[in-house]
N, C-alpha and C positions, 0 to 999 in steps of 0.2 A: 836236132831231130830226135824225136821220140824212137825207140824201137818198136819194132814192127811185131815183136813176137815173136817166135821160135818157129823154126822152118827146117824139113828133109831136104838135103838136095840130092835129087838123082842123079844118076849115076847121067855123065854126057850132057847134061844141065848147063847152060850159058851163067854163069854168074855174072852179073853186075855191077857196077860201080852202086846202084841203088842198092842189090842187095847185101853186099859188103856195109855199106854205111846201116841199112835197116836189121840186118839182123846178124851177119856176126861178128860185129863192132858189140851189139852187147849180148854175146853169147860165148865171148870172150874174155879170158883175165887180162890185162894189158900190162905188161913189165914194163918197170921203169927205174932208174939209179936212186932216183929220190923224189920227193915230195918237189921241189923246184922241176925237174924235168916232166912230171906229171902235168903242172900246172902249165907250163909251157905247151905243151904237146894238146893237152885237152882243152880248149880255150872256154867253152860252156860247156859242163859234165851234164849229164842226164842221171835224172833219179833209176838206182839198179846197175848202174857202171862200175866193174869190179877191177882194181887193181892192185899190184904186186911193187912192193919197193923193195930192192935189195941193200937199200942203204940199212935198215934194219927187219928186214926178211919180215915183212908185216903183209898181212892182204886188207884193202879198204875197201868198202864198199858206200857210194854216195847216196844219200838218203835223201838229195833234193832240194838241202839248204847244206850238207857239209860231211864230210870223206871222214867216214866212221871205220876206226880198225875191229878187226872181226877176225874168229881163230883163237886161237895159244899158240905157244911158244915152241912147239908142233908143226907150223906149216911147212908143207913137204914143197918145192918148188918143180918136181919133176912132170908136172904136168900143165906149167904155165908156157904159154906162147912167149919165142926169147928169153928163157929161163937161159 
């Protein structure tokens, strides 16, 4: 599934199963142990999916054909979801 785009949720706003998967599935970094548990977990990645492996504190991001690392040796993880 494509994302949806970026989206406010108000305050008292029902969230979704639809909007969890359309928009903060990729308005999110997603942690993972490693490059094996990413692939597991994400079975078809969407282009703009951003993820976090702590196996060497890297952040990826998929560009549509393949999980390209992005950052220095700098990335802070105190603001990843499951960090």
């Amino acid at each position: 599934m494509a994302g949806l785009g970026r989206k406010v949720f108000e305050a008292n706003e029902v969230l979704t199963a639809a909007d969890v998967n359309g928009y903060l599935m990729d308005q999110a970094v997603m942690v993972f142990d490693d490059a094996s548990a990413r692939s597991s977990a994400i079975g078809t990645p969407t282009e703009g999916m951003v993820t976090y492996l702590k196996s060497d504190e890297s952040v990826s991001r998929y560009n549509g054909s393949d999980w390209v690392t992005v950052g220095g040796d700098s990335i802070s993880p105190f603001l990843l979801m499951g960090a």
